[in-house]
C-alpha positions as CSV (number, residue, x, y, z in Angstrom):
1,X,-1.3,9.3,-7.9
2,X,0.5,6.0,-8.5
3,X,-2.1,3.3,-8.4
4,X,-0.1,-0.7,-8.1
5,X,-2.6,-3.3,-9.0
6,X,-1.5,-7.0,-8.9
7,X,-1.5,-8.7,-12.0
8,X,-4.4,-11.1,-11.7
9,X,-6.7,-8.6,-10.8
10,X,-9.7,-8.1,-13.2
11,X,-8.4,-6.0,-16.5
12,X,-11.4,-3.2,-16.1
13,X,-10.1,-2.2,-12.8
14,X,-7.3,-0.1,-14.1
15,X,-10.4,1.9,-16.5
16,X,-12.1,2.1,-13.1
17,X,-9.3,5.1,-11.5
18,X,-8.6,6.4,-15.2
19,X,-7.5,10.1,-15.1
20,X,-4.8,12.4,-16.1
21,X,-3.2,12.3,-12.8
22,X,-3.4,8.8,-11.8
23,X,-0.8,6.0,-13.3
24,X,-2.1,2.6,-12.7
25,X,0.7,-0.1,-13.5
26,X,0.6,-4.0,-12.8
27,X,2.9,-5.9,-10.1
28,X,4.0,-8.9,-11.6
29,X,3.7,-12.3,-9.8
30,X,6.4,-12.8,-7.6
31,X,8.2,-9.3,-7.8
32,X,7.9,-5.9,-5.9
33,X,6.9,-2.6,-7.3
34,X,10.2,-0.6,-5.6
35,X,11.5,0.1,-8.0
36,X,8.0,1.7,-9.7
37,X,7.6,3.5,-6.4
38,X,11.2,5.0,-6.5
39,X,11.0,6.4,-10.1
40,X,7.6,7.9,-9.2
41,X,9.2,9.5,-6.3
42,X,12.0,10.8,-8.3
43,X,9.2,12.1,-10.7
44,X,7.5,14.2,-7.4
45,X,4.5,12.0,-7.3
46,X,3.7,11.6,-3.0
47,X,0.8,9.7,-3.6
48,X,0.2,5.9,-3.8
49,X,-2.6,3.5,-4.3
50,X,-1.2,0.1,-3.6
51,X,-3.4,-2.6,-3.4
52,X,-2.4,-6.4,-2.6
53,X,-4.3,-9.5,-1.9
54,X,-4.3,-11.2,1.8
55,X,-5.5,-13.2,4.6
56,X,-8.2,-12.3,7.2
57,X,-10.7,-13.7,9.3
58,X,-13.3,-12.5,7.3
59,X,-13.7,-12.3,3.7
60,X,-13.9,-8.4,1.9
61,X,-12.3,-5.0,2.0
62,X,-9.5,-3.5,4.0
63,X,-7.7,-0.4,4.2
64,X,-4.3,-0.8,6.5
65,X,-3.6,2.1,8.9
66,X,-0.5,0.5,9.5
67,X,1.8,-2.4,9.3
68,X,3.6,-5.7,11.0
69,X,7.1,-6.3,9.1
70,X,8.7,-8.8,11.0
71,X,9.4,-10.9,8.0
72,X,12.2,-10.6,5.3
73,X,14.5,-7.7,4.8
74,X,13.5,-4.3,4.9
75,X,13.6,-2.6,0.8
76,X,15.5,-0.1,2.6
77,X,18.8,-2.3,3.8
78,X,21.8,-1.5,1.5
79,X,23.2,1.8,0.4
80,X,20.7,4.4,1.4
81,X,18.7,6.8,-1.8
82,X,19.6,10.4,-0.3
83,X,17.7,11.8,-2.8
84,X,14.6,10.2,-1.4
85,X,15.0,10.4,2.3
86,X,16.7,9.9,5.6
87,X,19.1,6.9,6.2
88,X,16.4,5.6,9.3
89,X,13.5,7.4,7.7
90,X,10.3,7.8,10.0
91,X,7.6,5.5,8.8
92,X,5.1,7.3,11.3
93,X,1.9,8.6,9.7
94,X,2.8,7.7,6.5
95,X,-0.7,5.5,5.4
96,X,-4.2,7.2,4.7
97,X,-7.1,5.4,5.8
98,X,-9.9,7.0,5.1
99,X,-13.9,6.7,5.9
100,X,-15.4,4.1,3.0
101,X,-17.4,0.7,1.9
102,X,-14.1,-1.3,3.8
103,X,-12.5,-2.2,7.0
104,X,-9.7,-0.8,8.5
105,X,-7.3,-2.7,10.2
106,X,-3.7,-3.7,10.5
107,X,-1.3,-5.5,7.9
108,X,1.3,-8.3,8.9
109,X,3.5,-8.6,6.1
110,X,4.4,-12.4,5.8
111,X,6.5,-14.4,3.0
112,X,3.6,-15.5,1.4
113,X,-0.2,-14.5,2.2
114,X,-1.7,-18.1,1.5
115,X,0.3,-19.8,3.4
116,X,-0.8,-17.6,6.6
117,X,-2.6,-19.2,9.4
118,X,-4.7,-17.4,12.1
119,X,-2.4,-18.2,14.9
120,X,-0.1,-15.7,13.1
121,X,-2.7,-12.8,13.1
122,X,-3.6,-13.6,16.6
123,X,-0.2,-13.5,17.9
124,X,0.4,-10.4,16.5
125,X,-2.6,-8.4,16.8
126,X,-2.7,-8.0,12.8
127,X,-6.5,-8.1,11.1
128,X,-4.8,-9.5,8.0
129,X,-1.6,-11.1,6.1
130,X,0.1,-9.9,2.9
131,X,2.8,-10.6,0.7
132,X,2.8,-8.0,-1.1
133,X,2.2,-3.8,-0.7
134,X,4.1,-3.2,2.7
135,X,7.4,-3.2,1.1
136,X,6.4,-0.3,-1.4
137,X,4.7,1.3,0.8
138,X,7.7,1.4,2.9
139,X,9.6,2.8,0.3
140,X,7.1,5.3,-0.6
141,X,7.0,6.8,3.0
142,X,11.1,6.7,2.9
143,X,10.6,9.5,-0.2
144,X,8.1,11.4,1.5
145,X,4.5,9.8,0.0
146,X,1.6,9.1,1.5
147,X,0.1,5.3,0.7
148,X,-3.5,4.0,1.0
149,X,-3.3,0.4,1.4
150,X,-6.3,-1.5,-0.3
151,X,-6.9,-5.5,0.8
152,X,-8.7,-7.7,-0.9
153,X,-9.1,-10.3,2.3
154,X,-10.1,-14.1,1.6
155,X,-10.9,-15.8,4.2
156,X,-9.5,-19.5,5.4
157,X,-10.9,-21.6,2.8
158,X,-13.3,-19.0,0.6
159,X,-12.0,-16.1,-1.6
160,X,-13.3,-12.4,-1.6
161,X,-16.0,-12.3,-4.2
162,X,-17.0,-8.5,-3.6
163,X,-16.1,-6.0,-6.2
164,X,-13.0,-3.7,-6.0
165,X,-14.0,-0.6,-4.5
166,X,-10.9,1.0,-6.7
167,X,-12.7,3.8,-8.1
168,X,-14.0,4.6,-4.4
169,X,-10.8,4.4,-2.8
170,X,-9.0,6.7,-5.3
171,X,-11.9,9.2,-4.8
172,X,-11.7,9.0,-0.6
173,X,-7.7,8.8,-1.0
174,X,-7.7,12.2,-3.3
175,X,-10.2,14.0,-1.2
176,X,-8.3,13.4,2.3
177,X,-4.6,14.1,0.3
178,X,-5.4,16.3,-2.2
179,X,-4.3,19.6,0.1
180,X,-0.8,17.5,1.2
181,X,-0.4,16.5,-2.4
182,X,-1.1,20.0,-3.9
183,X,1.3,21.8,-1.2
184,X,4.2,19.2,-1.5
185,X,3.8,18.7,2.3
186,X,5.2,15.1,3.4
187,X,7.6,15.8,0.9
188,X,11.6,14.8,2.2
189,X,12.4,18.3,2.2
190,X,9.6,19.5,4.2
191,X,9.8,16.7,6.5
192,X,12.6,18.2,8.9
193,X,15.3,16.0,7.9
């Protein structure tokens, strides 16, 4: 399992998922993890762990069971990765969102997450804005991988003070992939190209 931590979150996190099959690496401010997500894929890894920071009504916890991209270009516009996927790749089913201490709900990705306003959630249905995540995630269910999508939601005007529930999320995450992940199903070349 790939697990994409922003940069500013607390350093004991990435001790917090330690194992021999889990990678944790850092997205740096202002830059996607793509490119991470690609090599992984190349490397036969189908599962990811991508967690981002974002908007919401209410501060805490949220696992995405799907996503709003209505903003920016899609990671997948130019010359398409055949060794990944499909040209229009099926995004369908590609997020986990298992039982656990968060919220699910629905991700709009926007330009930047603090600069989101509720208007924007309401109109669009979405329980939370993010800058970040959507895109790799994207790109991970182009190769074939499955992606839980972890939130850390601050509220208009107060941050999210509640622990990362990292560890958890891994745990839940493994236990609902683990027989996908051990069979190579979800894989491009099982996926009926």
């Amino acid at each position: 399992m790939l697990v994409m931590l922003p940069q500013d979150w607390p350093d004991d996190l990435d001790s917090s998922v330690e194992a021999e099959s889990v990678r944790v690496l850092r997205r740096k401010p202002g830059r996607d993890g793509c490119d991470s997500v690609r090599s992984a894929l190349g490397s036969g890894e189908r599962l990811f762990l991508l967690c981002a920071d974002g908007a919401a009504a209410d501060s805490g916890w949220m696992v995405a069971g799907d996503h709003i991209g209505l903003f920016g270009p899609s990671p997948l516009a130019g010359p398409n990765r055949d060794d990944l996927g499909p040209r229009f790749p099926s995004l369908k089913g590609i997020y986990s969102c298992p039982e656990g201490s968060w919220r699910r709900g629905l991700v709009l990705r926007v330009p930047h997450w603090q600069l989101a306003t509720p208007a924007e959630l309401a109109a669009t249905g979405a329980d939370a804005a993010v800058s970040a995540a959507v895109d790799e995630a994207v790109v991970a269910g182009h190769g074939g991988g499955r992606v839980m999508l972890l939130v850390r939601c601050s509220a208009w005007g107060s941050a999210c003070g509640e622990p990362a529930p990292l560890a958890e999320a891994a745990s839940r995450f493994c236990e609902t992939e683990g027989e996908n992940h051990e069979s190579g199903a979800g894989a491009p070349e099982t996926r009926g190209r």
